[in-house]
C-alpha positions as CSV (number, residue, x, y, z in Angstrom):
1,X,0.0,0.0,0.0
2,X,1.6,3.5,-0.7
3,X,1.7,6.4,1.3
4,X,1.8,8.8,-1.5
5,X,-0.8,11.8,-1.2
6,X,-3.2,12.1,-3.4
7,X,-4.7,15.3,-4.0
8,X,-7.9,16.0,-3.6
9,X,-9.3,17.2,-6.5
10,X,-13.1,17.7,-7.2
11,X,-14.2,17.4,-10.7
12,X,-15.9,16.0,-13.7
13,X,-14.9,13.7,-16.3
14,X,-14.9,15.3,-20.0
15,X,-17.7,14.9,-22.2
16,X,-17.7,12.3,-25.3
17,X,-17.6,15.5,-27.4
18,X,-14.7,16.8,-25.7
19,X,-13.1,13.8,-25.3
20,X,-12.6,13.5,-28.9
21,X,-11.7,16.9,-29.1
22,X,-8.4,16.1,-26.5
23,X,-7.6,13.4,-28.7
24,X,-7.5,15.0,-31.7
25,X,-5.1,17.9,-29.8
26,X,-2.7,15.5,-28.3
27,X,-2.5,13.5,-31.6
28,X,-1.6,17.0,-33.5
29,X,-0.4,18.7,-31.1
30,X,-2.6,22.3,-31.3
31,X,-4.5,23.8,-28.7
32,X,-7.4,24.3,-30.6
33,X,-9.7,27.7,-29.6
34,X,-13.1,29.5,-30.8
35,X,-11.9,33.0,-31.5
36,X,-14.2,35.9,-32.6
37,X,-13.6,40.0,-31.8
38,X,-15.7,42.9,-31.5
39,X,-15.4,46.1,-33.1
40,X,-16.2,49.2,-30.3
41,X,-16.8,52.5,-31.7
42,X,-17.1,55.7,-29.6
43,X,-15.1,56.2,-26.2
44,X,-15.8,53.5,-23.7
45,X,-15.6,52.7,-19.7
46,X,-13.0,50.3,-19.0
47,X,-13.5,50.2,-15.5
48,X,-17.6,49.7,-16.6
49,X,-16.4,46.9,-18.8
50,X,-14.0,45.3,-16.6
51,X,-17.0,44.8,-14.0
52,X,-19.0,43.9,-16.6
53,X,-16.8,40.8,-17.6
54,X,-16.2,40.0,-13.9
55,X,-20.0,39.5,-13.6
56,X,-20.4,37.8,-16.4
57,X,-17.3,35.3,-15.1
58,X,-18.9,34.8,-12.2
59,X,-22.0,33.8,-13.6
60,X,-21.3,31.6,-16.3
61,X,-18.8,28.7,-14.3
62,X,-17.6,27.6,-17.7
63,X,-15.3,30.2,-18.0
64,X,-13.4,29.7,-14.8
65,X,-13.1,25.8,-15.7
66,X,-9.6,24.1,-16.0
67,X,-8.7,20.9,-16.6
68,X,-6.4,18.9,-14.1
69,X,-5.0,15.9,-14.3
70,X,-5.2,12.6,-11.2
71,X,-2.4,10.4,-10.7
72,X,-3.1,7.4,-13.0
73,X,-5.9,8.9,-15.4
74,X,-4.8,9.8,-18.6
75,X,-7.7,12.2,-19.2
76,X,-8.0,15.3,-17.2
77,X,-11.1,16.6,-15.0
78,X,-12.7,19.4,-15.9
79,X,-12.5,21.7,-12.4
80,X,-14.6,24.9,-11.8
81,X,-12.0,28.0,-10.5
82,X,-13.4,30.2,-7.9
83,X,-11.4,33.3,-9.8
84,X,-10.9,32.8,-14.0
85,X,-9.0,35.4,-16.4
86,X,-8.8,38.6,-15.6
87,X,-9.6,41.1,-18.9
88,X,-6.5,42.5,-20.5
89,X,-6.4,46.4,-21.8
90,X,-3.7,46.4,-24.5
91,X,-2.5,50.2,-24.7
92,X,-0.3,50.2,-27.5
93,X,-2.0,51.8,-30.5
94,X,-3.0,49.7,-33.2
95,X,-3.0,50.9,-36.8
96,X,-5.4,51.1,-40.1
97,X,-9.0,50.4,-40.2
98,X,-9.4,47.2,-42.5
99,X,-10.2,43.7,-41.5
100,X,-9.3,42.2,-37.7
101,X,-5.9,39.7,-38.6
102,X,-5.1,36.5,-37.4
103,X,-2.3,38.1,-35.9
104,X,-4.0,40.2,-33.3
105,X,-4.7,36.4,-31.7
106,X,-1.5,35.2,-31.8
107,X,0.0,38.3,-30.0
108,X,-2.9,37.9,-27.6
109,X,-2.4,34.2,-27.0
110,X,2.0,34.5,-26.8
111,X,2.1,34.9,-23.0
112,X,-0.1,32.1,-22.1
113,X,2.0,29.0,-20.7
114,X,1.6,25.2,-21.8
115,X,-0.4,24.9,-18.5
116,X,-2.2,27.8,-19.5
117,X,-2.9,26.8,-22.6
118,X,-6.9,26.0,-21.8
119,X,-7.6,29.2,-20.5
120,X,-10.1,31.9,-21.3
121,X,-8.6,35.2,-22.7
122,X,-10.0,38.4,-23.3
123,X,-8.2,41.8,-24.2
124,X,-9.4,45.0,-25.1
125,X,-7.1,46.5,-28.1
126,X,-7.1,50.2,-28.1
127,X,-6.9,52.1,-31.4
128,X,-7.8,55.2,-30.6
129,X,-10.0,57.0,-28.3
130,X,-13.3,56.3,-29.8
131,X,-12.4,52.8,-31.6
132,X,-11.7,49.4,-30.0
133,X,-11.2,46.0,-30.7
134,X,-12.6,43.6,-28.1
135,X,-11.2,40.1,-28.7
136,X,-11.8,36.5,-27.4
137,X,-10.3,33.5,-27.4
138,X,-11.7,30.3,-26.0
139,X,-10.8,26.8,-25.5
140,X,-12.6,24.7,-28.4
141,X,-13.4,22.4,-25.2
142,X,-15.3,24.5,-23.7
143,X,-16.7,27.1,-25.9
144,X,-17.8,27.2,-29.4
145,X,-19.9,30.0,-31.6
146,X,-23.3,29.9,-29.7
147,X,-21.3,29.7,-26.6
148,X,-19.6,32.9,-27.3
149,X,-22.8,34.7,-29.1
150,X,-24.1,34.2,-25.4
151,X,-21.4,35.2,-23.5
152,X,-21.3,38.6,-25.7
153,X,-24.3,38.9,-25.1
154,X,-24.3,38.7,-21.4
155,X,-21.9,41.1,-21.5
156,X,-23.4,44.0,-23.0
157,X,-26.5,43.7,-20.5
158,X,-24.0,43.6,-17.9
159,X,-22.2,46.9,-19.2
160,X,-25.4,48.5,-19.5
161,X,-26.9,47.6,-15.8
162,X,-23.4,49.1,-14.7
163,X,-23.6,46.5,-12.2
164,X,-27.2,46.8,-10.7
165,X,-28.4,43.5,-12.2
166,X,-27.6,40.5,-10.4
167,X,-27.8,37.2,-12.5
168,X,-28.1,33.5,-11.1
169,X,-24.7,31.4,-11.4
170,X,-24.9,29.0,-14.2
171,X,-23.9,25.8,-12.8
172,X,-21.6,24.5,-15.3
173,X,-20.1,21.4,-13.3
174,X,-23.9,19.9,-12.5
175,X,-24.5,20.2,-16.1
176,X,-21.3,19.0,-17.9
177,X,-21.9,16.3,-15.3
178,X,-25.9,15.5,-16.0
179,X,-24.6,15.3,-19.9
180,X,-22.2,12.4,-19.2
181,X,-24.6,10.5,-17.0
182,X,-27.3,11.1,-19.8
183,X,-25.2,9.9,-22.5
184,X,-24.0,6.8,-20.8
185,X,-27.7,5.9,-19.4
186,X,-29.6,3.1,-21.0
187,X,-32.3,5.3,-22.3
188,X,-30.2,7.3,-24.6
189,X,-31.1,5.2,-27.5
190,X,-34.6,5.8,-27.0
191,X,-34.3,9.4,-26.8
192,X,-32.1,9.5,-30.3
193,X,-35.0,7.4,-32.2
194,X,-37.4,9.8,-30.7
195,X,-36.2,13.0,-31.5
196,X,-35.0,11.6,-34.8
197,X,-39.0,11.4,-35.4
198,X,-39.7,14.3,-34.4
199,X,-36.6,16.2,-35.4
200,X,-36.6,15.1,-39.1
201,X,-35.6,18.8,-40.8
202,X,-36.8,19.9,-44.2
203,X,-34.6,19.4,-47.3
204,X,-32.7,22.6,-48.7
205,X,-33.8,23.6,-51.9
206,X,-31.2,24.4,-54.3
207,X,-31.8,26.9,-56.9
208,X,-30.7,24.9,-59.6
209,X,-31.8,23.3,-63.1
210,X,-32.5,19.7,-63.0
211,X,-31.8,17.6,-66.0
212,X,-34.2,15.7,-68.4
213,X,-34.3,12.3,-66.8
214,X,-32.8,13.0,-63.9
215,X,-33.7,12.1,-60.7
216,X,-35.3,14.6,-57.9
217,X,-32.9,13.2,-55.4
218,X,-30.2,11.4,-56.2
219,X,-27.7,10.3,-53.3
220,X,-24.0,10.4,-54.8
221,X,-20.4,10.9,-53.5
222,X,-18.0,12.9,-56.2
223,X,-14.8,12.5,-56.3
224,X,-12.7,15.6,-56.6
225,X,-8.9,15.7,-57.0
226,X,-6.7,18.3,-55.6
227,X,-3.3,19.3,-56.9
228,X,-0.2,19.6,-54.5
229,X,-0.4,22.9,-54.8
230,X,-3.9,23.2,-53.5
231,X,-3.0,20.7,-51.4
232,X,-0.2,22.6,-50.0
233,X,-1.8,26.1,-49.5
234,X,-4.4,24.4,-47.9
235,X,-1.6,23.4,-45.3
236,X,-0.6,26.6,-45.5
237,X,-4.4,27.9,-44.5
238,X,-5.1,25.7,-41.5
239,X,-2.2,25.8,-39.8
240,X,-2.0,29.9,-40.0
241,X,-6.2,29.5,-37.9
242,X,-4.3,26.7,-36.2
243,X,-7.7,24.4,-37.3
244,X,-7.7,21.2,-39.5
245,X,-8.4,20.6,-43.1
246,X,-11.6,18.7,-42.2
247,X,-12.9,21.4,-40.2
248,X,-12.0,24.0,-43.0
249,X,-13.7,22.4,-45.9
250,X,-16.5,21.7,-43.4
251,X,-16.7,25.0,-43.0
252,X,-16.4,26.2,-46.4
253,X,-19.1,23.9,-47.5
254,X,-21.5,25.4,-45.3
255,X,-20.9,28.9,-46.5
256,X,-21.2,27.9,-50.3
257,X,-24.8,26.0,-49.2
258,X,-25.5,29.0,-47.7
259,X,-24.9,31.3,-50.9
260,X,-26.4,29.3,-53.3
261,X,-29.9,28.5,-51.1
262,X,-29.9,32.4,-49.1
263,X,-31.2,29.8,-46.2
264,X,-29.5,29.7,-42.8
265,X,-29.1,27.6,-40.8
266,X,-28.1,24.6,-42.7
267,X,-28.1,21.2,-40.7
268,X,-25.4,19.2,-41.7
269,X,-24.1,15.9,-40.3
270,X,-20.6,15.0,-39.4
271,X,-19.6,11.8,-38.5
272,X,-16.9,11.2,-35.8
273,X,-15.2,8.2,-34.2
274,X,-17.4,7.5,-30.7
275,X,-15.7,6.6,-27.6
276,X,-17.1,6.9,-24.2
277,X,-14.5,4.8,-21.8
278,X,-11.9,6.7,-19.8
279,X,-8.1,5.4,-20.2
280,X,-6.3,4.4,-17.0
């Protein structure tokens, strides 16, 4: 029997989801992250905004989660911090008035450590008195584009209210954990055939000519070939968002869907190795 301490550590397992997600960062070796910036014009409060994230911190318990590993468990826990990231004010003036560049996230995201790595980050760019740039950058394991429509959101109200509103704390650990438990009951085959009943979504209509004797809705795969040099600036692409080439043509699929139909959302599907089991 050893007498080693163990450290008590109170967490919850990642999610299926997420856990797929850690795999597919250890295997290439990226810390992938949901990134997105607002642009603030007219002069603004940063003492306002400051309280203003703090509250909306506080509130949401997914953005003071860390993962920490046990002895012996290859996957980490996902731990809920009393205190998460501060927001940054970058002074130094930033110049022209075109697009936001990847590089504005890869200066923000230089400091942060390899145990830092899953940590939220927010700064506030200053351009000049009356023009900001507000810009986030999330774990992928945590946060993705409705998460950070929300927080945004939130935060806004919370700038407004200039701190009179209090909000209930959303209780992030109890849910994350619920979601596990619910995917790994018995009944969750049930509930998929049910909602896949009810859920069935209508077909987008493209706005294109069909041909004479051809039918109205033929299932095919095609076959398209891509020369090194597409090949290679593709490379080039994905490793400059620090994403994959799946998730790139995934995403470019859905924005060409989107300009030939004008509809939005589209549903797609996207199929993903499933594994539940923790490794020991």
């Amino acid at each position: 029997m050893s007498n080693i301490a163990v450290p008590a550590l109170e967490g919850v397992a990642l999610s299926p989801q997420q856990n797929q997600v850690w795999k597919l960062q250890q295997q290439t070796h990226r810390n992938l992250r949901t990134r997105f910036a607002i642009i603030i014009r007219g002069p603004i409060d940063r003492a306002r905004l400051e309280a203003a994230w703090n509250q909306v911190e506080e509130r949401h318990q997914v953005l003071r989660t860390s993962f920490e590993y046990l002895p012996g468990i290859k996957d980490p826990l996902q731990v809920v911090q009393v205190r998460g990231s501060s927001l940054r004010f970058a002074d130094a003036m930033l110049t022209g008035d075109g697009p936001i560049k990847p590089e504005l996230f890869s200066e923000m995201e230089s400091g942060k450590s390899s145990s830092g790595s899953n940590q939220v980050l927010v700064t506030l760019y200053k351009i000049n008195e009356k023009r900001h740039i507000l810009a986030f950058s999330l774990p992928v394991l945590l946060a993705d584009g409705e998460t950070a429509r929300i927080i945004f959101q939130e935060l806004c109200r919370f700038y407004r209210s200039s701190g009179a509103e209090q909000a209930e704390t959303i209780q992030y650990a109890q849910f994350s954990e619920w979601y596990c438990e619910l995917l790994a009951g018995d009944d969750i085959e049930e509930c998929r055939s049910y909602w896949q009943r009810r859920g069935e979504f209508a077909a987008t209509e493209f706005p294109l000519k069909h041909k004479k004797g051809s039918a109205s809705n033929p299932a095919s795969i095609v076959a398209i070939p891509l020369s090194r040099e597409l090949q290679s600036q593709l490379d080039q692409v994905t490793q400059n968002l620090e994403s994959t080439i799946s998730d790139f043509l995934f995403a470019a699929w859905q924005v060409l869907l989107y300009r030939f139909t004008g509809q939005s959302p589209v549903v797609l599907g996207f199929l993903l190795p499933h594994g539940r089991q923790l490794e020991f």
